[in-house]
N, C-alpha and C positions, 0 to 999 in steps of 0.2 A: 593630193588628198590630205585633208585635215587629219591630226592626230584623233578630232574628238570622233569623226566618222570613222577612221580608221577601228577606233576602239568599239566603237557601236556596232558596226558588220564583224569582227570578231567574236565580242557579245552573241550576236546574234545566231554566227556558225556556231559558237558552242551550244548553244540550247536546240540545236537542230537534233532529229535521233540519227544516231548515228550505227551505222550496219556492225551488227557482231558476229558471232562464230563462235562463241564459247561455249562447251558442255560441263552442265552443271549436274548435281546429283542432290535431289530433296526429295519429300512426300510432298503428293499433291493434295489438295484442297478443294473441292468445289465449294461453288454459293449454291442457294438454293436458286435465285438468276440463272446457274447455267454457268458461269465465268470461271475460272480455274485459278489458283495461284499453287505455285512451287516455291514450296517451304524451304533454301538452302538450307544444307546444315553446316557450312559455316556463318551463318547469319550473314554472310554478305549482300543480303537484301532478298524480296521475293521479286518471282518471274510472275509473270500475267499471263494469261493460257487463254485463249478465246475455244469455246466447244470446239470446232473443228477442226483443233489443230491437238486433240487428248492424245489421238494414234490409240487407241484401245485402253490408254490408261484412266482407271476408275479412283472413284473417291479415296485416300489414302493412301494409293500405291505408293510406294518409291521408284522414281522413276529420272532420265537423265531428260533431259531439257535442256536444248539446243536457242540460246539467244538471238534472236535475228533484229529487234528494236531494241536502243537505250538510248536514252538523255542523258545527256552527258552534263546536264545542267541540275535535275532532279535526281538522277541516278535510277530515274524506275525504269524495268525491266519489261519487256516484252518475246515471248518464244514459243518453241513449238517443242513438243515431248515429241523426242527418238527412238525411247526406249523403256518398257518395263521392266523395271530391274526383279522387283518383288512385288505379287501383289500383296494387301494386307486382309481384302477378304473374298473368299472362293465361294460362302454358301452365303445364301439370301432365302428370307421369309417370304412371300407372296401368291397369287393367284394365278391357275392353270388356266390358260384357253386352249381350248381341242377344236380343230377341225381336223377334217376330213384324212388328211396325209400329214399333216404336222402339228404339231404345237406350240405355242410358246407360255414363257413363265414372265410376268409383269411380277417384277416385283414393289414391296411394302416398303418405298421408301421414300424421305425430301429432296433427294441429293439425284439432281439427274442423271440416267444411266439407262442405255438398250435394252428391250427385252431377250430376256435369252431364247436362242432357239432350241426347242426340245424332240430329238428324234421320237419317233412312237414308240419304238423298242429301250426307249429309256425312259418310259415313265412310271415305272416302278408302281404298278396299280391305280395312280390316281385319272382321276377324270377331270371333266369338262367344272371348270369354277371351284374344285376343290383348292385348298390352303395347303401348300407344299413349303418342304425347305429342297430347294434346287441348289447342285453347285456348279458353277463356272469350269466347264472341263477344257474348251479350247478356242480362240480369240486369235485367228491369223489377221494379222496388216492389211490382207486382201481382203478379208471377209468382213462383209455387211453389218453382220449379224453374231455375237456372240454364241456360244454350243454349248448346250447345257445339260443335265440329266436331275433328274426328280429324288433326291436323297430319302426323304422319307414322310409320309402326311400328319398335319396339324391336327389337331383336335381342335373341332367346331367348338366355339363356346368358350376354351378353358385360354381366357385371357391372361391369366396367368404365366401362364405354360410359355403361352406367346411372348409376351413381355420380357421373359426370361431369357427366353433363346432369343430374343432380336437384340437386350442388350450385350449377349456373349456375340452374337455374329455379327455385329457392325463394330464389335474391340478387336476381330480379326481372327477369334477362338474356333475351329472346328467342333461342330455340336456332336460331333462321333468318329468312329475311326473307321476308314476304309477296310473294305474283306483282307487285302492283302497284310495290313499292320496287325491285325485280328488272327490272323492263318497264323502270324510269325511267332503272335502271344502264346498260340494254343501248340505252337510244335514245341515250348520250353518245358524241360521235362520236370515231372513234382517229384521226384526224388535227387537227394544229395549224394554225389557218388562214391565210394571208398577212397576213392585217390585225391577228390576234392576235400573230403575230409584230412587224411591226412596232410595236403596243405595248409590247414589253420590253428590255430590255438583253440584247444577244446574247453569250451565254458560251460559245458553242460551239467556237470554236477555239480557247481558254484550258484546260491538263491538269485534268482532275476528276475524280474519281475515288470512291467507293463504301467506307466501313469498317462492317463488320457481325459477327453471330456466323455462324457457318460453316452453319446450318440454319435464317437467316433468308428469309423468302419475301418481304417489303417491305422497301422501303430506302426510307425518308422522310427523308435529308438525306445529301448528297453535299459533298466540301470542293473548291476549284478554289485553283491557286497560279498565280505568274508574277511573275518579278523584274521590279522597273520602273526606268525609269533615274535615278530620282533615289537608287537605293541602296536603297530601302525593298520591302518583298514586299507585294501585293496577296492577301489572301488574304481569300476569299470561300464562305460558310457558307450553300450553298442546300438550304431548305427543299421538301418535294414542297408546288405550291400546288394544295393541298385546296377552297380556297375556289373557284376558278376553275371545278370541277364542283359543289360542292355549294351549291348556289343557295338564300338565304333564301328559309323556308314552303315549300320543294318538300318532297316524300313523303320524297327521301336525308335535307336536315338534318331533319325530324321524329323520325327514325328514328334518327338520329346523334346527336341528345340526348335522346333518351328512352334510351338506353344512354349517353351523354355519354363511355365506355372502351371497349375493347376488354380482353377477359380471357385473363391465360395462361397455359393449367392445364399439368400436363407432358408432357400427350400432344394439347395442341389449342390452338388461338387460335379464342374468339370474338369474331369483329372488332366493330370498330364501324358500319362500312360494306361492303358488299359486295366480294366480290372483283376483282369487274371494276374497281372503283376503287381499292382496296388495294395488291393485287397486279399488276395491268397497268396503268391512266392514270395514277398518280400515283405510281406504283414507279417511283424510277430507277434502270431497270435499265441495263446497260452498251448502248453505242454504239446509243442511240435517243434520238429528241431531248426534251425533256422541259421543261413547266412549272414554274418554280419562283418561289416570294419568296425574296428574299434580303439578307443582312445582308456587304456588302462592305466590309472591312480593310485601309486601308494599316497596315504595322506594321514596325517593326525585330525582329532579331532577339531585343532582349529581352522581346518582349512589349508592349511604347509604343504605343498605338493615336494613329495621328496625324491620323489623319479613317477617318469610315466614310459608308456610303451603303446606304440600304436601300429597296427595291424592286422590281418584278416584273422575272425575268428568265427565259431562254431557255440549259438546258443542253443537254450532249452528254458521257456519263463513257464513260471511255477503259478503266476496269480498276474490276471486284469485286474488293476487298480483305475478305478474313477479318480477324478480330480475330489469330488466329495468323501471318496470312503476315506482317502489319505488325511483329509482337513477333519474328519470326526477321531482318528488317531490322533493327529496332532493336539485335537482339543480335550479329548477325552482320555488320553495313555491308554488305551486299550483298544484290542483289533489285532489280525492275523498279522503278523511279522513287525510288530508294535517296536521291538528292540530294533530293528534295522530301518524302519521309517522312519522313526525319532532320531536317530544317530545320523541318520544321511539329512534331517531337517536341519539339527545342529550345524553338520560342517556348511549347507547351503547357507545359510544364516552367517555365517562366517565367513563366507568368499560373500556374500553381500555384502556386508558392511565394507570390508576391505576393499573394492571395489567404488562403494564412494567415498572412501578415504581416499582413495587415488586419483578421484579428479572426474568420475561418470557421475552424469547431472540426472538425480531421481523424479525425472517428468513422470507421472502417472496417466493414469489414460481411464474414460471409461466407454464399454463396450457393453453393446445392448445383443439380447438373443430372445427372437420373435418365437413362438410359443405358435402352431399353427394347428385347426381342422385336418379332419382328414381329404379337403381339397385343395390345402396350401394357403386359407384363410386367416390370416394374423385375429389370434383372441386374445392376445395380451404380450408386452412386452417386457421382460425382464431385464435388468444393468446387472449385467457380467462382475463380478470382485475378482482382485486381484490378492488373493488370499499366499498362506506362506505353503501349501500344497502346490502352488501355481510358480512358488520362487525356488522348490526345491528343484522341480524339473529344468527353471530358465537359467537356473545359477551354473547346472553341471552342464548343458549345454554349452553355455557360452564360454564356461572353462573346456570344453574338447576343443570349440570350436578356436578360439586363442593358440590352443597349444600347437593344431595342424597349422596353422597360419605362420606361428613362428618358427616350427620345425624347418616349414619347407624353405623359409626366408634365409635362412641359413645355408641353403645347397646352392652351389652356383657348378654353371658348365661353360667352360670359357673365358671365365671371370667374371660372367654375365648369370642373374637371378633368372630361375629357370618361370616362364610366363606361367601365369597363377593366378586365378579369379581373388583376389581382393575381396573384402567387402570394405568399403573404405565410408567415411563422413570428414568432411573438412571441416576443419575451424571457422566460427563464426566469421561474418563479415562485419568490420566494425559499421560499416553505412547502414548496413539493414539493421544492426542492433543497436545503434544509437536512439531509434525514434521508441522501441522497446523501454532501454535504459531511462530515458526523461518522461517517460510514462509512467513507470514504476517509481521514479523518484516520488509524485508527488501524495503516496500513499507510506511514505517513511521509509522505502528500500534503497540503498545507496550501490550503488557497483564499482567492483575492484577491477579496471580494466588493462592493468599492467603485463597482465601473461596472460595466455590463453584457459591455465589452471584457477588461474584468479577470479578469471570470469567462471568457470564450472562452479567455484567455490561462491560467489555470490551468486548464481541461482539456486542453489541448493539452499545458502541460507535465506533467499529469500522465500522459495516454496516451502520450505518450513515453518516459513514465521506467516504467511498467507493459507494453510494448512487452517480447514474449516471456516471461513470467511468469505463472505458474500461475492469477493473477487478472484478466491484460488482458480475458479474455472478460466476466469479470463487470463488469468496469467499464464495458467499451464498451455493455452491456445495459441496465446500470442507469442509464449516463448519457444513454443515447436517452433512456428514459424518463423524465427529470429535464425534458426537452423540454416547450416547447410543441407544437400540433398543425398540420401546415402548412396550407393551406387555400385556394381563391379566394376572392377577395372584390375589393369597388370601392374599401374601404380600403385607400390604398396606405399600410402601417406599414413596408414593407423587412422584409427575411428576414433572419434574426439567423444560423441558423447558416452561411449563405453566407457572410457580411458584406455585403449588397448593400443599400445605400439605397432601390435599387427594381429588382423582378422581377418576370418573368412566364414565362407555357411558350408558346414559338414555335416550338420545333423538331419536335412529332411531330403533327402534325394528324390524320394516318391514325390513332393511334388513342386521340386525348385531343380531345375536344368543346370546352374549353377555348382549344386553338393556332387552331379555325377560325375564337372569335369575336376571338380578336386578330388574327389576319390581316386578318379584314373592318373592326373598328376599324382599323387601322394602313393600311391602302389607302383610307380616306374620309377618313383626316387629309392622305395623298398626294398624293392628289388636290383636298385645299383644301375638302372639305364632310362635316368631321366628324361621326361618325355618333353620334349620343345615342340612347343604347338605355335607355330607363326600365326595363327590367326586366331589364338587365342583375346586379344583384345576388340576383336570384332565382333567374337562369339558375348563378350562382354557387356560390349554394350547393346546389340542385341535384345539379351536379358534383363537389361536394365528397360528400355522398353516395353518388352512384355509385359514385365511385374508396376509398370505405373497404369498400362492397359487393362490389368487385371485388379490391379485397385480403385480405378475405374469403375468398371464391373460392380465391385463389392460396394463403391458406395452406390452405384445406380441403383440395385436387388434395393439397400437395405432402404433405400428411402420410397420406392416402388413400396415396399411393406408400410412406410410409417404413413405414404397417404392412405394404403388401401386400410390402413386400421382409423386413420381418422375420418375417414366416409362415413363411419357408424357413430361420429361425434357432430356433425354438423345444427349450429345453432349453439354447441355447449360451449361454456368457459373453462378456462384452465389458468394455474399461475406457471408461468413461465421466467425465465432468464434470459436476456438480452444478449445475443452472442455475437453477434455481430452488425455494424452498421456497413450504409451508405448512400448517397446520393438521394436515392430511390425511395428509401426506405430502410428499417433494422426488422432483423429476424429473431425471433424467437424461439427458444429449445422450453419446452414443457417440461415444467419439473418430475413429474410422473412414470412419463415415457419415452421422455428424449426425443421427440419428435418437433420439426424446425419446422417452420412458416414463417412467412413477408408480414410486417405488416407495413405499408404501402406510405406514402407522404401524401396521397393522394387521399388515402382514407381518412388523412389525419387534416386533410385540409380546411375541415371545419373549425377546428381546434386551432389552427394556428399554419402557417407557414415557416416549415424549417429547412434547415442549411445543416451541412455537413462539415464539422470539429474534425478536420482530419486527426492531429495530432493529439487531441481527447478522444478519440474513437467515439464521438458523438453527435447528437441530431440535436439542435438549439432551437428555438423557436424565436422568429424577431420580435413579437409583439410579448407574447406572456413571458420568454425567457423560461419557459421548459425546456427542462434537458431529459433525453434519453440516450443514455451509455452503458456500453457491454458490461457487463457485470450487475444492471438493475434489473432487479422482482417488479414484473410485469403480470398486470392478468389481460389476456386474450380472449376472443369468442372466434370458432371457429367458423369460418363463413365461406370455404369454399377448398375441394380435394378431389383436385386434378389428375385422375392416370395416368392420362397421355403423355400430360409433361411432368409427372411427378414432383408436384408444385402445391402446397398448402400455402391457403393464404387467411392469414387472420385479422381480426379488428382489433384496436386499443380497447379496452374495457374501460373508464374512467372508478377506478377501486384503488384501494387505499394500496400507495405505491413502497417497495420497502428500501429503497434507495435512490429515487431519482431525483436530481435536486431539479431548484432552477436559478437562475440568475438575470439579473436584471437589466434586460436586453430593447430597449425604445429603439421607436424607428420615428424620425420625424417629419409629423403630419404634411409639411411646405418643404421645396426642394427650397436649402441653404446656401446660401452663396459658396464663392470658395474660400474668400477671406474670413467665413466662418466657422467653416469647417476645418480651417488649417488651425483657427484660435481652441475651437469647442469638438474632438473628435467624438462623437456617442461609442455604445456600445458596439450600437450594430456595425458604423464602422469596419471598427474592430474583424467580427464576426466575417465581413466581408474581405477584409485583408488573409486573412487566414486561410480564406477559402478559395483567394484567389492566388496566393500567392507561395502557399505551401504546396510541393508536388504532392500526389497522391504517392503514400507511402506503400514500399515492396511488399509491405507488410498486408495493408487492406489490398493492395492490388489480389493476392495470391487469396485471401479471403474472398474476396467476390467472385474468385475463380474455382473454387477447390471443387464443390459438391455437386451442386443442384443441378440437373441436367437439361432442365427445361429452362425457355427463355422465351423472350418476346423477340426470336429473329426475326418476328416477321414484320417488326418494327422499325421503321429507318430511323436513319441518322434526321432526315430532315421533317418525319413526321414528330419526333419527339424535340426537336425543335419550336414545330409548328406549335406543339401543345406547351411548350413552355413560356413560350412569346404570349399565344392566347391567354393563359392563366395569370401573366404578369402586367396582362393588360384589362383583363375583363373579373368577375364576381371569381372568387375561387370555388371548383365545383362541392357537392354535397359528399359528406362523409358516406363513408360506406355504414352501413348498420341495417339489421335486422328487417327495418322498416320499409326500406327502401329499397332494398338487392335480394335478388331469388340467391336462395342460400345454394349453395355447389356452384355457383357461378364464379368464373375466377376473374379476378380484377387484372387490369392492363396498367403497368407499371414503367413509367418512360424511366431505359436504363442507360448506362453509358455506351460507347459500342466498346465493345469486348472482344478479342478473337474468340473463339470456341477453340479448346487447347484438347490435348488427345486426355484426355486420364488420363466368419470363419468359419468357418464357420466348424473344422474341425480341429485341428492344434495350432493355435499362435503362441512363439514364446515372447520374446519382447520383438514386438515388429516395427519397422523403419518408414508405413506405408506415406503419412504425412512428410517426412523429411523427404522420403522420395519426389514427390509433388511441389514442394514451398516453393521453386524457384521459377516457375513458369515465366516464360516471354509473352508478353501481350503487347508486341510492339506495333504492329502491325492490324488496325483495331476492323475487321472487316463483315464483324459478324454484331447484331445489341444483343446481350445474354441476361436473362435477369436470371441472379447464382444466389449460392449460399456459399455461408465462410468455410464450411469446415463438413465433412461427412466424420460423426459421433464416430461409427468405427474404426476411424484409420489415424486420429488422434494419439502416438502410440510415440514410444521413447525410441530414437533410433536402434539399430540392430544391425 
């Protein structure tokens, strides 16, 4: 036998598949086809799932999956699910069918999946065709047919309502609590007992006091002051103590980490824990006495922490302060405890500044809050300030939150740091920050990239020097995104954009699963028999899931509201901001209401044929040499607002533009030889090098992923081929406008294929929810998503 045959049937045996046996552990994925893929989570590639090999596992589950084909030449995967580890979701929206002896619930969804079987004696009053939320009670390997029961009926009509809960029960959220989680809530007793009080430090005669938003129903941490006599102020940061009812392995914590959040859409909070504990035992509300943990402050007035003390105490707050009344104190010196408001503004004002003196990069954020009828109707949109009433409560938070983090970092058992929820953020990555850095360059910001303090120290000076400028918005966007993703974990690495050596979340237990198990760490170190939880970094990341599910969620609600408010605009123009590009098209944010919309390459196809500036974040035009880049004053008409897929889509306006340039971009009439085009390179060229030959940066990758939850899945890979080939061969089609397109109609936009990736309403201090998100994998491209860059409320400085 010849070597070269030899090597050719070698060749050939490797590219055979080849029989496996390995169990793997991922969440599954369906297409809307039917097909299944298993997400590893060591990224060691996905498995392929044909329907008939689910074994009862549904969209999301995590599940183990047993390889039985691989190429050993491609390395893809082929197998069959063994096992449901976890599902992720139990209740589904849908319609009842009744006959005779049984029922079933078809539910409202893309994602293929069984009808559940419904006994009679569990349908909870509803009937034949009614709208039910059914949950998944039991799915043996032998059975058919999954077993269901009727949780509780829809309200005809209020789409609203529906939208709402379908986007919490397809993140995995329970829309209620079961009788028995409910029995458990209501046997906790509302009185504090003598002996319990004598366990805590009594703060009840010391002023304390309540700061919230004006339409919050929990109040999970109250501040107490009192001058002492050696000159110094006592001031003391009580937390509601959650731990105190919710008792490890009882039914509440099961239930409180299997949601590990609370979610806040803009017409509802689903808590994390029932209301009886939310809202009444652990709410401190005014003049009732009340359990708390707490982190106690001697401090001067600049801020100087000169001892603190932390542990279980016993309040009593005297006054509900708004975020508003405290900010007319501030502005005015005058109002009820004026002396203690002001003095506690001062020292926040004080651990601020110090604080970016240390190396925390001042991102700002802005945050909108929908204004709604009394049927949940958005009538106007407000943008949230982040005023110095808002930095009084975040400042002293985030100094408790510091001091437990590094108390406990200090204790060790065995010579080993006892396991501890973290809240950690990493240092930038120089690759993802590079295309940032040369971006910013050419608007005069230069970067110190020697330390990792050096870089904190050039964004700060450069967000202050782009402070009111037509481009602060894009830079504050793009340099979230430049971010690491924040995260729990038992690695304590310090939080980079805080500047904190070590952090964690102690302040909101009511509705972060997180602050309950540092409470309970932090009270067994207290007490002298540190608790070692071996599976504490499971419960970890866990949590870390949740909270990117639930921000999810919150950008899903809030843009559900911005198209349901621009229904009532259709036909009108607006001036808008350029937030993000691609491909497809750039979106537009309204300068009025913060609400985003497409506007399409296809609408613009009259105007011109554009390409994609990856590393300018812009849209060029071959023939005029228009440019459109994030940070240009755009006017738009709004031409079409989509419910179902929570998609606005607008038109160019051709009006006087306040930033966009253009540059002079020919395309030449004759194809050129090649000996003249190696002598004569044009613009376009150019334009074409760029775009062919630059990757698509992490940056717009994570942009076109973040928000929008509607897409054009139902668009192939090869149909937006097909259309691209047509248009590059034939007249380009008619622009969209007024004239021509029934207005509410939404336009079809060929996108890239994109995987679809998993993703207040009443207190946020500084929240992490975009650094959570930045880093998404879209390796594996199986789904076309037409997105938006960024959901307005989760734009937020890590935390």
């Amino acid at each position: 036998m010849s070597k070269s045959n030899g090597a050719k049937k070698a060749k050939k045996k490797s590219n055979k598949k080849s029989q496996g046996g390995q169990l793997l552990k991922g969440s599954l994925e369906i297409t809307r086809s039917g097909i299944g893929y298993v997400l590893i989570e060591d990224k060691s590639g996905d498995v392929l799932v044909r329907p008939g090999d689910f074994n009862t596992a549904l969209n999301g589950d995590l599940v183990r999956v047993k390889v039985v084909k691989e190429n050993l030449g491609t390395k893809k995967k082929e197998g069959k699910i063994v096992d449901v580890i976890t599902r992720k979701q139990t209740e589904f929206i849908g319609r009842l069918q009744l006959s005779t002896n049984f029922a079933f619930f078809v539910p409202d969804t893309d994602k293929p999946m069984p009808d559940l079987f419904i006994p009679l004696d569990k349908l909870n009053g509803a009937k034949h065709k009614d709208r039910v939320i059914a949950r998944l009670v039991e799915w043996g390997k032998d059975d058919k047919k999954p077993v269901g029961e009727v949780v509780s009926l829809m309200k005809e009509g209020d789409d609203n309502d529906t939208a709402m809960k379908t986007i919490l029960s397809e993140a995995g959220f329970p829309l209620g609590f079961s009788d028995d989680v409910m029995e458990e809530a209501l046997r906790l007793p509302d009185t504090i007992s003598e002996d319990e009080i004598q366990k805590r430090r009594d703060f009840r005669d010391i002023l304390t006091f309540t700061i919230d938003p004006v339409d919050a129903k929990d109040f999970d941490d109250a501040i107490s002051i009192r001058k002492l006599k050696n000159g110094n102020y006592e001031i003391g940061v009580h937390i509601a103590d959650v731990s105190h009812y919710v008792k490890p392995d009882s039914l509440l914590d099961e239930e409180a980490y299997k949601r590990a959040t609370s979610v806040y859409l803009p017409d509802r909070v689903n808590p994390m824990l029932p209301e009886r504990i939310s809202n009444e035992l652990c709410s401190l509300r005014p003049y009732e006495d009340k359990c708390t943990f707490s982190a106690v402050f001697q401090m001067n007035t600049n801020g100087d922490v000169k001892q603190y003390w932390l542990g279980k105490t016993l309040i009593h707050s005297r006054h509900r302060f708004t975020y508003e009344d405290v900010q007319q104190i501030i502005d005015t010196k005058e109002g009820i405890y004026k002396d203690e408001v002001l003095l506690l503004n001062k020292i926040s004002q004080n651990l601020r500044k110090q604080r970016f003196k240390e190396g925390a990069i001042n991102f700002s954020s802005t945050e909108v809050r929908f204004k709604l009828d009394e049927t949940g109707k958005p009538i106007d949109i407000v943008v949230k300030e982040n005023k110095e009433s808002h930095q009084l409560i975040e400042e002293l938070m985030l100094l408790a939150n510091r001091t437990v983090a590094e108390n406990v970092f200090k204790v060790e058992v065995s010579n080993k740091n006892v396991p501890f929820p973290y809240r950690v953020h990493d240092r930038p990555d120089e690759k993802k920050l590079q295309p940032f850095i040369d971006y910013v360059k050419r608007y005069g910001y230069a970067f110190n990239t020697s330390s990792p303090n050096a870089i904190a120290h050039s964004f700060n000076l450069m967000l202050e020097g782009v402070k009111g400028k037509p481009e602060q918005q894009v830079f504050e966007q793009l340099g979230i995104r430049t971010m690491a993703k924040a995260a729990y974990t038992t690695k304590d690495i310090g939080h980079y954009g805080l500047a904190f050596e070590h952090y964690c979340h102690f302040t909101s237990p009511i509705r972060r699963y997180p602050d309950v198990l540092v409470h309970r760490v932090l009270e067994s170190i207290l007490i002298g028999t540190p608790e070692i939880d071996k599976k504490m970094e499971e419960k970890c990341k866990h949590s870390s899931e949740r909270e990117r599910a639930a921000m999810e969620c919150e950008r899903a609600g809030n843009k559900y509201k911005q198209v349901e408010f621009m229904r009532a605009y259709l036909g009108q123009e607006f001036e808008g901001v350029i937030s993000g590009v691609a491909s497809f098209g750039f979106f537009v944010e309204t300068i009025d209401h913060k609400c985003e919309g497409l506007v399409s390459t296809i609408s613009l196809s009259e105007v011109d044929d554009f390409l994609l500036l990856e590393g300018d974040y812009s849209l060029v035009g071959r023939k005029s040499g228009r440019k459109f880049k994030m940070g240009d004053r755009v006017w738009v008409q709004v031409v079409a607002a989509n419910l179902d897929k929570r998609q606005i889509d607008f038109a160019w306006v051709n009006k006087t533009i306040t930033t966009t340039e253009t540059i002079d971009v020919k395309v030449p009439s004759k194809p050129q030889s090649t000996k003249n085009r190696k002598e004569k390179k044009t613009i376009t060229d150019k334009v074409d090098s760029v775009v062919n030959k630059i990757p698509f940066t992490e940056l717009l990758a994570d942009a076109e992923k973040s928000a929008n939850q509607n897409s054009l899945e139902d668009k192939t890979g090869a149909e937006i081929a097909k259309v691209q080939n047509k248009k590059s061969k034939a007249a380009p089609p008619k622009a969209v406008s007024t004239q021509n397109k029934k207005l509410g109609e939404p336009t079809t936009n060929p996108t890239p294929n994109i995987r679809k990736t998993k993703g207040k309403a009443t207190k946020k201090i500084i929240t992490d929810e975009a650094i959570v998100a930045s880093n998404e994998d879209i390796s594996s491209p199986k789904k076309a998503k037409r997105t938006t860059p960024k959901a307005k409320s989760s734009e937020k400085l890590p935390e």
